[in-house]
mmCIF file of the protein (N, C-alpha, C, O) and its ligand, coordinates in Angstrom:
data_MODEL
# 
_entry.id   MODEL 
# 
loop_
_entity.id 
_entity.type 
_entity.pdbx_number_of_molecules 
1 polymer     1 
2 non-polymer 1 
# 
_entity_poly.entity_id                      1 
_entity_poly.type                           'polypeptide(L)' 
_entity_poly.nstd_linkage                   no 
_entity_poly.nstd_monomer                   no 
_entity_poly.pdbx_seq_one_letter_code       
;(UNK)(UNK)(UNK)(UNK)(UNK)(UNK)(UNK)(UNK)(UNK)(UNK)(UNK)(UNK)(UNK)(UNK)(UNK)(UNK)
(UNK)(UNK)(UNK)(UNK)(UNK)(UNK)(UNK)(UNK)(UNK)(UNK)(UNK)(UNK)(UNK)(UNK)(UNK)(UNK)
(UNK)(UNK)(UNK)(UNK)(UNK)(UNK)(UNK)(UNK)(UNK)
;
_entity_poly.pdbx_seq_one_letter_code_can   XXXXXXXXXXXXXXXXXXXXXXXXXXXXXXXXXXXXXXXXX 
_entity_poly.pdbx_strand_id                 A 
# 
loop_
_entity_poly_seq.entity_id 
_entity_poly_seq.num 
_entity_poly_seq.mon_id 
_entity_poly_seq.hetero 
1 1  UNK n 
1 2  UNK n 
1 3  UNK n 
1 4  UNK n 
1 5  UNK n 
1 6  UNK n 
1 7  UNK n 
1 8  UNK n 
1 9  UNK n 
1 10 UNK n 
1 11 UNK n 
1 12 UNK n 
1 13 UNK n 
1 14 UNK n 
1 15 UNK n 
1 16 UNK n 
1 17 UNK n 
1 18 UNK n 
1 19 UNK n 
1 20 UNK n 
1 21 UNK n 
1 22 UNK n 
1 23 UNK n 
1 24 UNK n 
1 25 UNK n 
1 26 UNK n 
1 27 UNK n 
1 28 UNK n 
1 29 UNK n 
1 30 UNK n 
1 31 UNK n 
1 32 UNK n 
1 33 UNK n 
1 34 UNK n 
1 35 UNK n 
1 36 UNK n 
1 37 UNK n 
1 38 UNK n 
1 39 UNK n 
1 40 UNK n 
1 41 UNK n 
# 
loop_
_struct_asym.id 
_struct_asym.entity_id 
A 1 
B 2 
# 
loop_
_chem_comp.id 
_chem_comp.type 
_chem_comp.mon_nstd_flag 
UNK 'L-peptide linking' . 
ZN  non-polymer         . 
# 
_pdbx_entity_nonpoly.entity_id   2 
_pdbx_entity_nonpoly.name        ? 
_pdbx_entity_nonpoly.comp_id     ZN 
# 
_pdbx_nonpoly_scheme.asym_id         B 
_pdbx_nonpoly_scheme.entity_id       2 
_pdbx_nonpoly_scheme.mon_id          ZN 
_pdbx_nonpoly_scheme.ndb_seq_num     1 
_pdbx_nonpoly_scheme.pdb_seq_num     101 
_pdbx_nonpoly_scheme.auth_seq_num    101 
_pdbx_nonpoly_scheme.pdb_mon_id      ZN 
_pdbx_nonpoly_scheme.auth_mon_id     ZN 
_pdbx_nonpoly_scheme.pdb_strand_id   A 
_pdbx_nonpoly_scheme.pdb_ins_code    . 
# 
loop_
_atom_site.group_PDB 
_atom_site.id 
_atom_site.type_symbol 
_atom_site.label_atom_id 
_atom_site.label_alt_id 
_atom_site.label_comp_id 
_atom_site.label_asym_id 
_atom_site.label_entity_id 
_atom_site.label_seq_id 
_atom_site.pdbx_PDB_ins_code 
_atom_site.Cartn_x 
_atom_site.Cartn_y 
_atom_site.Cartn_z 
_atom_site.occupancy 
_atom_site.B_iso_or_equiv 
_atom_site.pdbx_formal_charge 
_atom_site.auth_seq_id 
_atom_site.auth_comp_id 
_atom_site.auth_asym_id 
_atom_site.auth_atom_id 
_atom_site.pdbx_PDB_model_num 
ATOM   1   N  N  . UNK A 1 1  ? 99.024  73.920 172.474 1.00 0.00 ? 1   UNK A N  1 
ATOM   2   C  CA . UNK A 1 1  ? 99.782  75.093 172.912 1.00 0.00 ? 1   UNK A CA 1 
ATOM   3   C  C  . UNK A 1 1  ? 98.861  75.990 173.730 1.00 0.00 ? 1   UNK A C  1 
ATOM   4   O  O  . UNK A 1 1  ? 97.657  75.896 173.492 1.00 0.00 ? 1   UNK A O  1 
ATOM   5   N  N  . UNK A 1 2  ? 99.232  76.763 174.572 1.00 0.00 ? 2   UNK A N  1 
ATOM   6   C  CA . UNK A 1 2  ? 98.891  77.631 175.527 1.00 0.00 ? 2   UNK A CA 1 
ATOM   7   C  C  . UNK A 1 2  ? 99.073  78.942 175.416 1.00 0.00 ? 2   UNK A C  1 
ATOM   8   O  O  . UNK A 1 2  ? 100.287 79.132 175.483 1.00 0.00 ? 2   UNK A O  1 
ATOM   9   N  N  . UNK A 1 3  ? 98.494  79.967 175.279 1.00 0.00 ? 3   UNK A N  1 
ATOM   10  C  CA . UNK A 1 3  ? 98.816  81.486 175.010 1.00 0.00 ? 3   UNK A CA 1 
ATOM   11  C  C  . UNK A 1 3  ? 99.103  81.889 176.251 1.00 0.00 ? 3   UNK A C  1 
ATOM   12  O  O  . UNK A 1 3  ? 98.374  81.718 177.227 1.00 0.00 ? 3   UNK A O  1 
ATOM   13  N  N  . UNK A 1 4  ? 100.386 82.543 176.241 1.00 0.00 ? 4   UNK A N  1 
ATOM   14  C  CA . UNK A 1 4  ? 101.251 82.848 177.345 1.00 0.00 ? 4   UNK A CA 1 
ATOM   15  C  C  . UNK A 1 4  ? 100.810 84.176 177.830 1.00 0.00 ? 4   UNK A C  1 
ATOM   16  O  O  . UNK A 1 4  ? 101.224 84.639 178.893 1.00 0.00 ? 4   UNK A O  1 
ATOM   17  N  N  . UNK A 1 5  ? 99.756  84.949 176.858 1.00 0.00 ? 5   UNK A N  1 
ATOM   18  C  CA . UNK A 1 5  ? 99.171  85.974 177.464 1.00 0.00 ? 5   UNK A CA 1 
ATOM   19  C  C  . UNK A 1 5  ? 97.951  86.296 178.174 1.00 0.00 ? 5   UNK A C  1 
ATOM   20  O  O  . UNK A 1 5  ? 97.776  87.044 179.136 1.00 0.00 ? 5   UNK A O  1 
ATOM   21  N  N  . UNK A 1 6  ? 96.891  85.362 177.304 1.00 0.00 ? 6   UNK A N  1 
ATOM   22  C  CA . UNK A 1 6  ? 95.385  85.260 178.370 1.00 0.00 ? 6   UNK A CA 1 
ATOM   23  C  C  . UNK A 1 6  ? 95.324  83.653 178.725 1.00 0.00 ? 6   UNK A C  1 
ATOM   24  O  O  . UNK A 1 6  ? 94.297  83.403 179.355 1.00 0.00 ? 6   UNK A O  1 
ATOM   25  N  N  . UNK A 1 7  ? 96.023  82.671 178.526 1.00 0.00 ? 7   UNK A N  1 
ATOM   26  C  CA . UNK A 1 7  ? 96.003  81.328 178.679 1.00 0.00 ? 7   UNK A CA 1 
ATOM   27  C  C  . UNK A 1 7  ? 95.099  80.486 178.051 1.00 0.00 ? 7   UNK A C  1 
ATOM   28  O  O  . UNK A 1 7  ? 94.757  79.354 178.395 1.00 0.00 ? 7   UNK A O  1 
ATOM   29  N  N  . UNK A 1 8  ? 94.649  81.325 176.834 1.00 0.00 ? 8   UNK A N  1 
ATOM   30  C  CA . UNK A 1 8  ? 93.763  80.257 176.147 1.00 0.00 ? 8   UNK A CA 1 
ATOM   31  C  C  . UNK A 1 8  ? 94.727  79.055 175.385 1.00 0.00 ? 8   UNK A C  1 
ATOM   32  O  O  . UNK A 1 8  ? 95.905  79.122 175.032 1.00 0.00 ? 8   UNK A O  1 
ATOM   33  N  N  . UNK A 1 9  ? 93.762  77.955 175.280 1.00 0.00 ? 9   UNK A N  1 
ATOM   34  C  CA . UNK A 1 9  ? 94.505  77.349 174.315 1.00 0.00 ? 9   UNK A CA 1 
ATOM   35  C  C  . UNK A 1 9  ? 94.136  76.633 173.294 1.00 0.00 ? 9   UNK A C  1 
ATOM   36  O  O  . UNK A 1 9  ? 93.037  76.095 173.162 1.00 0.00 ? 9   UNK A O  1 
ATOM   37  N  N  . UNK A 1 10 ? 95.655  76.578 172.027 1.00 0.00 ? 10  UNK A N  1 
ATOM   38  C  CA . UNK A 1 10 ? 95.003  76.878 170.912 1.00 0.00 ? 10  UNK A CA 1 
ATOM   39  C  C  . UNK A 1 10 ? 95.832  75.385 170.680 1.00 0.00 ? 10  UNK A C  1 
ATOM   40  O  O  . UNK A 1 10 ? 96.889  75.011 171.188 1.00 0.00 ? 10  UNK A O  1 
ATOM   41  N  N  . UNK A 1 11 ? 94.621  74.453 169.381 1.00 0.00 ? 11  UNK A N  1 
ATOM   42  C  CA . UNK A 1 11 ? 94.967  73.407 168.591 1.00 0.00 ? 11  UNK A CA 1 
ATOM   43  C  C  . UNK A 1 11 ? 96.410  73.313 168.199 1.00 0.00 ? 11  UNK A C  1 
ATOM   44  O  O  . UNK A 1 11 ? 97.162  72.356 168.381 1.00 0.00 ? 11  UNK A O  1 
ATOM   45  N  N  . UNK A 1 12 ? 96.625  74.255 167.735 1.00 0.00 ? 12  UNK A N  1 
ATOM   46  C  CA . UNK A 1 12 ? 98.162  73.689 166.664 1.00 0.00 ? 12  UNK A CA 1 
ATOM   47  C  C  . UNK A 1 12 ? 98.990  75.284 167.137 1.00 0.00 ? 12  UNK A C  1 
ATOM   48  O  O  . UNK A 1 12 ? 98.535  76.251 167.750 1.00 0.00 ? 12  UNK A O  1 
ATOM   49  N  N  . UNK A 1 13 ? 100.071 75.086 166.675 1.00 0.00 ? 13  UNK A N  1 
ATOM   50  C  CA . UNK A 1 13 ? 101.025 76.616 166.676 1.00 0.00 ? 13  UNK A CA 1 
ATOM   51  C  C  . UNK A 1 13 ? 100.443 77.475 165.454 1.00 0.00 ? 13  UNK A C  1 
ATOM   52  O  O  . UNK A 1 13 ? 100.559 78.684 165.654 1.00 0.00 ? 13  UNK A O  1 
ATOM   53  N  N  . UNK A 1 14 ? 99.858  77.141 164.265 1.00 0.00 ? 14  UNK A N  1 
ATOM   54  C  CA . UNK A 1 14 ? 99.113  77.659 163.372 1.00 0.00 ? 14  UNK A CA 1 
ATOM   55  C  C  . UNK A 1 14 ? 98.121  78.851 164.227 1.00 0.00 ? 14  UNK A C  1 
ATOM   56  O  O  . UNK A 1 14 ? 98.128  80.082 164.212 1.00 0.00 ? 14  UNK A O  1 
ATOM   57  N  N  . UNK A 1 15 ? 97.390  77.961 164.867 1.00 0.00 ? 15  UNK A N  1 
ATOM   58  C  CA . UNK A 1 15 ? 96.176  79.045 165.462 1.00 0.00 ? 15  UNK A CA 1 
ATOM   59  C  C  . UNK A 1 15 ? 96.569  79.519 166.504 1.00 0.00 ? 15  UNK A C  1 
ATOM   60  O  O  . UNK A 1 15 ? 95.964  80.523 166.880 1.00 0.00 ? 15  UNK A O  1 
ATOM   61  N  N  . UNK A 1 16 ? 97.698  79.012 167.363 1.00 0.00 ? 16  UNK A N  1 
ATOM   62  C  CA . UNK A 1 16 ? 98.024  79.628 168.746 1.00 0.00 ? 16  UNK A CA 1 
ATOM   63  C  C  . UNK A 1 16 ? 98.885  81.419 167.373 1.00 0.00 ? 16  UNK A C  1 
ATOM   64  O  O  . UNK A 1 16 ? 98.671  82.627 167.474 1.00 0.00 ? 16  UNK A O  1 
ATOM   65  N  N  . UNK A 1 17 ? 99.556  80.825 166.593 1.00 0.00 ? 17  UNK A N  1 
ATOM   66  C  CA . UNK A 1 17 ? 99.910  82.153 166.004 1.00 0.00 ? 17  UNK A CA 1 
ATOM   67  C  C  . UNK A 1 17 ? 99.091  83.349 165.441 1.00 0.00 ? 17  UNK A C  1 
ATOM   68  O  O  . UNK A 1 17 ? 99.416  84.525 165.279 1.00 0.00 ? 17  UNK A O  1 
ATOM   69  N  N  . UNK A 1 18 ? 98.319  82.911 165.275 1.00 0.00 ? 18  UNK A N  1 
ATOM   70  C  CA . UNK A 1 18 ? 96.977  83.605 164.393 1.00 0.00 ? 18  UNK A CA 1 
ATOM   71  C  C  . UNK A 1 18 ? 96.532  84.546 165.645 1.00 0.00 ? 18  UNK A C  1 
ATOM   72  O  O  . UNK A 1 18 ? 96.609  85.772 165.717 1.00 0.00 ? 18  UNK A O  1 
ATOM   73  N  N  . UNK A 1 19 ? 95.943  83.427 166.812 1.00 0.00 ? 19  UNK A N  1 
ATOM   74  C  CA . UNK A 1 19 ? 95.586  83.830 168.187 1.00 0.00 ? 19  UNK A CA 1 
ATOM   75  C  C  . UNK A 1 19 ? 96.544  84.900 168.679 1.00 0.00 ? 19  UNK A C  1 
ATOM   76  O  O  . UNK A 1 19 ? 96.077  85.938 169.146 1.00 0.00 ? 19  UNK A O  1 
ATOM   77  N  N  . UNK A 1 20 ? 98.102  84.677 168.591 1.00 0.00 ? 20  UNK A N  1 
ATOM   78  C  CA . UNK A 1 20 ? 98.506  86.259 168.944 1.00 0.00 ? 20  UNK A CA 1 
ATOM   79  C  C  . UNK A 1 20 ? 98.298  87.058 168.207 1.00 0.00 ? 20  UNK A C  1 
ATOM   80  O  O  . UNK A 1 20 ? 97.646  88.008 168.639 1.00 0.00 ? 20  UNK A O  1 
ATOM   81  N  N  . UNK A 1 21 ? 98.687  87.091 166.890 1.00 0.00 ? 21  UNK A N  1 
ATOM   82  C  CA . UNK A 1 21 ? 98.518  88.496 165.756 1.00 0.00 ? 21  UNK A CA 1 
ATOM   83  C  C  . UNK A 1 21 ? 96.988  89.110 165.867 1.00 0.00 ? 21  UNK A C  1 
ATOM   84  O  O  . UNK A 1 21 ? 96.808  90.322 165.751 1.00 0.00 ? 21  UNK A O  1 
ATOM   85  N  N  . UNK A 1 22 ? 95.829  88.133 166.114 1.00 0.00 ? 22  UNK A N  1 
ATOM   86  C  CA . UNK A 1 22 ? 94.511  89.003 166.194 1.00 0.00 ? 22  UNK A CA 1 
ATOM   87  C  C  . UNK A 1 22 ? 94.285  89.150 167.343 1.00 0.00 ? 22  UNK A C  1 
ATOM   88  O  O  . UNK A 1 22 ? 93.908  90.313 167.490 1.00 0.00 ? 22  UNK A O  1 
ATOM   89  N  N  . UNK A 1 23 ? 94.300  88.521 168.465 1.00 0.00 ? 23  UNK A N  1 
ATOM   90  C  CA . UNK A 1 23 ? 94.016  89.056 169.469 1.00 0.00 ? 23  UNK A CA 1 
ATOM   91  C  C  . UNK A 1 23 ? 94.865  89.465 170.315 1.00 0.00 ? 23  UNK A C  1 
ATOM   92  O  O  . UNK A 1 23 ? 94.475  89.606 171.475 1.00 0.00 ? 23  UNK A O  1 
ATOM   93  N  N  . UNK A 1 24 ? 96.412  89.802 169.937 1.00 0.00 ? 24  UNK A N  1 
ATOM   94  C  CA . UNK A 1 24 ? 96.904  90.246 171.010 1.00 0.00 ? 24  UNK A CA 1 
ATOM   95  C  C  . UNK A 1 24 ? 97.893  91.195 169.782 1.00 0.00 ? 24  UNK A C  1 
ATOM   96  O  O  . UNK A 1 24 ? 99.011  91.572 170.133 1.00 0.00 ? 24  UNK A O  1 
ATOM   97  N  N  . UNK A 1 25 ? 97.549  91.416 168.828 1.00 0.00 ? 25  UNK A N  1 
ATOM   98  C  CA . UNK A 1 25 ? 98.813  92.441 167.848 1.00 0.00 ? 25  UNK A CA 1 
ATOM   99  C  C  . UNK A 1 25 ? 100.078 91.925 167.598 1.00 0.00 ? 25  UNK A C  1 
ATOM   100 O  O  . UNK A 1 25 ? 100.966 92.707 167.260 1.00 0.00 ? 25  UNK A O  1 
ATOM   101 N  N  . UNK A 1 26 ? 100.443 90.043 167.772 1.00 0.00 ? 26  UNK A N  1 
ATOM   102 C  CA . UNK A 1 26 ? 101.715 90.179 167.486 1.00 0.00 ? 26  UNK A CA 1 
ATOM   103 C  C  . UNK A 1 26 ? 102.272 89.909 166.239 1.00 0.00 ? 26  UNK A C  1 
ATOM   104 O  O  . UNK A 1 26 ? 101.578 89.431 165.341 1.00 0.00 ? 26  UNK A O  1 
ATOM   105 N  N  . UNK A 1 27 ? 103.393 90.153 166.096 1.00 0.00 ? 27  UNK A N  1 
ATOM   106 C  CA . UNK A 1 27 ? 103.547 89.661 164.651 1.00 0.00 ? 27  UNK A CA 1 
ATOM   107 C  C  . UNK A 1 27 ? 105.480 88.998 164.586 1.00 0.00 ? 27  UNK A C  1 
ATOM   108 O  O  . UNK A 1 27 ? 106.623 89.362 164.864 1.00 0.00 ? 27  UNK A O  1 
ATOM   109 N  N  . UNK A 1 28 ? 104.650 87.738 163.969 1.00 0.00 ? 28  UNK A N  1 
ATOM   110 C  CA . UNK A 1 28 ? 106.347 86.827 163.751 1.00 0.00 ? 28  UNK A CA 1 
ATOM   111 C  C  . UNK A 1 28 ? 106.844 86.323 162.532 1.00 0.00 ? 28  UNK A C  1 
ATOM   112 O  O  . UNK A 1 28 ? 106.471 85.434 161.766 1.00 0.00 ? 28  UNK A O  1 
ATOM   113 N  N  . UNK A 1 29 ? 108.010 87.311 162.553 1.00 0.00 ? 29  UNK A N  1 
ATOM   114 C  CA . UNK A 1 29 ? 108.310 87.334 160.787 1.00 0.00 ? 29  UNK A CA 1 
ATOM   115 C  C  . UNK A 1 29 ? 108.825 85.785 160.566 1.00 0.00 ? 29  UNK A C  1 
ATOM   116 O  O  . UNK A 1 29 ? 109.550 85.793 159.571 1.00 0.00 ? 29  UNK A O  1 
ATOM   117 N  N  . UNK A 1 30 ? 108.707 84.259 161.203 1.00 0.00 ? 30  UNK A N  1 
ATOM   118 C  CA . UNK A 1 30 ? 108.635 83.166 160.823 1.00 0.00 ? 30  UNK A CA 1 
ATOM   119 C  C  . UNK A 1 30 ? 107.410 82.379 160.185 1.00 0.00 ? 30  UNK A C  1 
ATOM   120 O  O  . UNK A 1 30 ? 107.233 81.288 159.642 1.00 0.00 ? 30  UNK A O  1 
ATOM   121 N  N  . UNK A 1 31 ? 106.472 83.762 160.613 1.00 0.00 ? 31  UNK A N  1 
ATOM   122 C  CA . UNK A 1 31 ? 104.815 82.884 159.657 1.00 0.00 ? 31  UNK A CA 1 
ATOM   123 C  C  . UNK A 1 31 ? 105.076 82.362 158.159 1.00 0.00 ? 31  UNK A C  1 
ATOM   124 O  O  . UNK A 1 31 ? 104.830 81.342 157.516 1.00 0.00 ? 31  UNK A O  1 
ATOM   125 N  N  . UNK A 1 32 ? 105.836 83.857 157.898 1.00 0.00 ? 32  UNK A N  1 
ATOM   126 C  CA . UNK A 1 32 ? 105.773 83.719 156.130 1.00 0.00 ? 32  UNK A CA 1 
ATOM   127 C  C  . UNK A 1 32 ? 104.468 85.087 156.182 1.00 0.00 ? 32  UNK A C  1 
ATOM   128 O  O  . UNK A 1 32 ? 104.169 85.363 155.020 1.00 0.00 ? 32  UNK A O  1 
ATOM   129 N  N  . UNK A 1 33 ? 104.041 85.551 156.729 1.00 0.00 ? 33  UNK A N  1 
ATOM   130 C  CA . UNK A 1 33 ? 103.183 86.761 156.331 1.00 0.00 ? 33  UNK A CA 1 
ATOM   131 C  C  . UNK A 1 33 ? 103.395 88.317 155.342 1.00 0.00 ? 33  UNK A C  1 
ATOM   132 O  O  . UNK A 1 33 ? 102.731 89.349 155.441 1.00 0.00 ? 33  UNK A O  1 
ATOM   133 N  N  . UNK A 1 34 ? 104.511 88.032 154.440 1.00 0.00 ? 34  UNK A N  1 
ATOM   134 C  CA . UNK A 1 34 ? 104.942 89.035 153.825 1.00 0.00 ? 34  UNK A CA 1 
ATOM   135 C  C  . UNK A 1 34 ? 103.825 90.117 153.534 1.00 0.00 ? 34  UNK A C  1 
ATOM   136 O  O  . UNK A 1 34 ? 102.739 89.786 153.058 1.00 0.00 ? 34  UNK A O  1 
ATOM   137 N  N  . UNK A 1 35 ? 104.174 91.550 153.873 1.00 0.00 ? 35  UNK A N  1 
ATOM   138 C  CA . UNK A 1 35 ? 103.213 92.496 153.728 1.00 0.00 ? 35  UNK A CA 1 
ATOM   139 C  C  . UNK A 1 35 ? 103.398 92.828 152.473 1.00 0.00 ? 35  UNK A C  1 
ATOM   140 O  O  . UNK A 1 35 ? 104.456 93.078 151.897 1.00 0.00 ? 35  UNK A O  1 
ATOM   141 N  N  . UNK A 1 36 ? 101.903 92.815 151.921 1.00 0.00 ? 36  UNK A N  1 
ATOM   142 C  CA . UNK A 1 36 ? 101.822 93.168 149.884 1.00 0.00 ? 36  UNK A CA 1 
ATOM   143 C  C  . UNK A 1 36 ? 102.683 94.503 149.858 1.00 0.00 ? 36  UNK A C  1 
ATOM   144 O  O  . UNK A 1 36 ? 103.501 94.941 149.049 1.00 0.00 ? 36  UNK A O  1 
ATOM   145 N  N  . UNK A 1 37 ? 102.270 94.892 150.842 1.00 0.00 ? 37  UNK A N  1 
ATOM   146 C  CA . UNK A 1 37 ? 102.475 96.628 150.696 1.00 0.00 ? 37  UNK A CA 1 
ATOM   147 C  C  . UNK A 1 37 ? 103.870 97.181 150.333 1.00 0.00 ? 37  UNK A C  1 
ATOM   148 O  O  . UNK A 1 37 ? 104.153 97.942 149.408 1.00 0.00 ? 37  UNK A O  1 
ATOM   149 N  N  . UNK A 1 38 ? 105.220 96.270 151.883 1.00 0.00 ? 38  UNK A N  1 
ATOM   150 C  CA . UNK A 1 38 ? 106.030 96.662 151.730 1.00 0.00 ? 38  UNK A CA 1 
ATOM   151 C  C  . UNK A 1 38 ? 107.106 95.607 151.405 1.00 0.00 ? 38  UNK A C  1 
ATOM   152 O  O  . UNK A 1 38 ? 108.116 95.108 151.902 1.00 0.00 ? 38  UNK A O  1 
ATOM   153 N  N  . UNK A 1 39 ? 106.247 95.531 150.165 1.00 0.00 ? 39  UNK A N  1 
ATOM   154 C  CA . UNK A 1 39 ? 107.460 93.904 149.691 1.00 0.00 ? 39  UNK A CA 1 
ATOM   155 C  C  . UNK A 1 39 ? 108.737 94.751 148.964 1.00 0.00 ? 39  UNK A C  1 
ATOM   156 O  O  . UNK A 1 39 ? 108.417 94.952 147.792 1.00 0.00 ? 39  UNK A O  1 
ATOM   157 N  N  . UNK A 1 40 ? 109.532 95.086 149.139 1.00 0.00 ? 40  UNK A N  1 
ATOM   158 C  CA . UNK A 1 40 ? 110.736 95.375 148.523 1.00 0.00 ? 40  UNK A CA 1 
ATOM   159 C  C  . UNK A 1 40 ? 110.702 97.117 147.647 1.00 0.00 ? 40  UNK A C  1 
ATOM   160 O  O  . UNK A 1 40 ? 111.470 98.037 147.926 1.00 0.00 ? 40  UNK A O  1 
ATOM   161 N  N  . UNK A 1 41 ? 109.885 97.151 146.860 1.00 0.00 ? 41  UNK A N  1 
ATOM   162 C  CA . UNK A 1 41 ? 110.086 98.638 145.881 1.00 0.00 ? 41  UNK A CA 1 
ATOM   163 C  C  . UNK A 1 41 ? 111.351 98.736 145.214 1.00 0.00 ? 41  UNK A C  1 
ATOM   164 O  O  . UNK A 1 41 ? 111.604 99.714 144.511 1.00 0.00 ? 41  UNK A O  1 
HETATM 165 ZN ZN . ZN  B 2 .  ? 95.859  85.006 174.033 1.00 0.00 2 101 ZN  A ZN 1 
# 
């Protein structure tokens, strides 16, 4: 896969995902990344 924002590219969709959330801030509620914080209350 190819990062559609600086064109690096990454092994698997695993790290191309990782690769947006750290280096570019994104975030895709299909990771499974549930935030501890605001799990439900
Ligand atoms: Zn990138």
């Amino acid at each position: 896969m190819k990062c559609s924002v600086c064109g690096q590219e990454l092994e698997n969709e695993i790290r191309f995902l990782n690769h947006m959330m750290e280096k570019h801030g994104f975030r895709n509620p299909n990771i499974g990344t549930p935030d501890r914080n605001s799990r439900g209350y």
